[in-house]
LOVOLO-166293 format. One record per residue: x, y, z of N, C-alpha, C in turn; residue in three letters. Coordinates in steps of 0.001 Angstrom, whole numbers, plus 500000, padded with zeros to 6 digits. Last residue first. Layout:
N
XYZXYZXYZALA;...
% end
This chain:
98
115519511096446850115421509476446141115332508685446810UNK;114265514685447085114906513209447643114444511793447106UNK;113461517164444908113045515945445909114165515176446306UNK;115270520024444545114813518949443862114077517857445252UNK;117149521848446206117168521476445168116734520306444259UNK;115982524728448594115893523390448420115931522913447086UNK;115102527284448533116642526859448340116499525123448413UNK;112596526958450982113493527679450016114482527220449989UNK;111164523638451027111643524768451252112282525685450502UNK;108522522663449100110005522125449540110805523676450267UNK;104865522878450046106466523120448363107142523054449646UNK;103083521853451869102834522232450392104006522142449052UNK;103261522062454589103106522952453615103048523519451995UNK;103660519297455468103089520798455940102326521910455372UNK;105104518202453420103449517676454264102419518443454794UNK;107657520085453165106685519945452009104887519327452235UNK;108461519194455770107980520792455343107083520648454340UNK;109384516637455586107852517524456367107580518759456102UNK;111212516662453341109637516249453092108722516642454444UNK;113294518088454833112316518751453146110943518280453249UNK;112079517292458386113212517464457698112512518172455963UNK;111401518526460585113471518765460838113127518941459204UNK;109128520927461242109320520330460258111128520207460283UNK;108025522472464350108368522657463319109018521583462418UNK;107956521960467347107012521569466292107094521857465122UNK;110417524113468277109438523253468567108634523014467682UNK;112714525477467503111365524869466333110814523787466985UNK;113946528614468716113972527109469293112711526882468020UNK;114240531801468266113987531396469746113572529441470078UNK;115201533697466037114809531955466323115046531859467610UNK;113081537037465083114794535727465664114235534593465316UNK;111847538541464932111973537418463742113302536981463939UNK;111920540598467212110877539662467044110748538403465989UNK;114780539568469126114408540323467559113250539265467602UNK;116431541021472236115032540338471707114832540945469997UNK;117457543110473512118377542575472461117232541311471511UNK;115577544051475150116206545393474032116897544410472919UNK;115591542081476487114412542408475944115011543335475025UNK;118137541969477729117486540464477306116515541474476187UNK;118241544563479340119531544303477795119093542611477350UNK;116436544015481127116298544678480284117335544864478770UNK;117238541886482839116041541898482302115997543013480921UNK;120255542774483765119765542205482604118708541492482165UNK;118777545476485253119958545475484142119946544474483457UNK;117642543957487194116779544594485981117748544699484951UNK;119697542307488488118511541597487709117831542915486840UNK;120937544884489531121420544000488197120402542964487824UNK;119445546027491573119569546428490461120023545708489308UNK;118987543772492941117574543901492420118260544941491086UNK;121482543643494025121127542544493391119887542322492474UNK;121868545821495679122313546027494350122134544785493347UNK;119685545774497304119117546591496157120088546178495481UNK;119169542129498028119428543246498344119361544129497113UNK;116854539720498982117478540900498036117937541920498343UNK;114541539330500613116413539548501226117083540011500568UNK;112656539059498878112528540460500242113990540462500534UNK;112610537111497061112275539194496863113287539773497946UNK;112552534833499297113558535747498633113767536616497630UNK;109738535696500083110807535694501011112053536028499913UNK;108455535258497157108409536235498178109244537044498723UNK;109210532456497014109719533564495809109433534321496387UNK;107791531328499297108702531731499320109423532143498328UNK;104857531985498559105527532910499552107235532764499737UNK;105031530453496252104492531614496361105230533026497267UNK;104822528242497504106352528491496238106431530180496553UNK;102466527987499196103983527866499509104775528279498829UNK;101160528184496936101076529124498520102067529173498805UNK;101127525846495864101241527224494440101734528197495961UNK;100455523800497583102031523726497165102343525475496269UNK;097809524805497793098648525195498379100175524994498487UNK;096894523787495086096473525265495804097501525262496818UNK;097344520887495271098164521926494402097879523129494662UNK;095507520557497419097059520136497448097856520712496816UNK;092997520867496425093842521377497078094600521441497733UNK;093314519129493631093389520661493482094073521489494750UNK;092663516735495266094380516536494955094064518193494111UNK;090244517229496208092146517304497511092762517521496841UNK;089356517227493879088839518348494537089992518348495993UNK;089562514192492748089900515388492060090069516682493164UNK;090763512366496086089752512663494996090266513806493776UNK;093781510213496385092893511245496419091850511400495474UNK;095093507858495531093471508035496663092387509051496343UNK;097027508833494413095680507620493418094714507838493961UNK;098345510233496149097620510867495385097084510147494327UNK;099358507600497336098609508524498276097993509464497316UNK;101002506961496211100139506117496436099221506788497049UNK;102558509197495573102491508513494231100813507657494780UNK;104056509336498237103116510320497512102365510130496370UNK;105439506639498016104308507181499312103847508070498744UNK;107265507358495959106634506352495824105306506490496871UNK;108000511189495701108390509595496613106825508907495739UNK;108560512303492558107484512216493814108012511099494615UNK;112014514859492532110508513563492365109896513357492950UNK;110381517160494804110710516379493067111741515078493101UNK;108239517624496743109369516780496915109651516815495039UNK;105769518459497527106064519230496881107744518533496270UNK;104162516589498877103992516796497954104633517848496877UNK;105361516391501430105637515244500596105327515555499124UNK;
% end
């Protein structure tokens, strides 16, 4: 029940009950379960399927630029947060806003 996404409503009521120290080992063993079965399907893999996951594990990482943009979580959308942030208006930025 506990591993269900979403939680049923019955699991919802049932993990208010619980104490801190079940509801850990509840998550200890939902981690067991995932666990073994990312495992299991390791294991059915076949090689030429293990070979192309590395193939593009590895043309991901070779093509990786450490001063890319990988997403601005928490970063400033707009002039004036940048400027809150940090002080001065971005580069190239022409004057304040009215």
């Amino acid at each position: 029940m506990a591993i269900v996404f979403p939680p049923t409503e019955a699991w919802r009521a049932i993990s208010d009950v619980l104490a801190d120290e079940q509801r850990t080992l509840v998550n200890n063993k939902i981690s067991e379960i995932q666990k073994r079965k990312s495992q299991e399907r390791e294991q059915v893999k076949s090689d030429e399927e293990k070979k192309a996951e590395e193939v593009k594990r590895k043309a991901w990482l070779d093509s990786t630029d450490p001063n890319g943009f990988y997403g601005n979580m928490g970063q400033p959308e707009t002039a004036e947060e940048y400027k809150n942030r940090y002080g001065v208006y971005t580069p190239g930025y022409d004057g304040e806003q009215k």
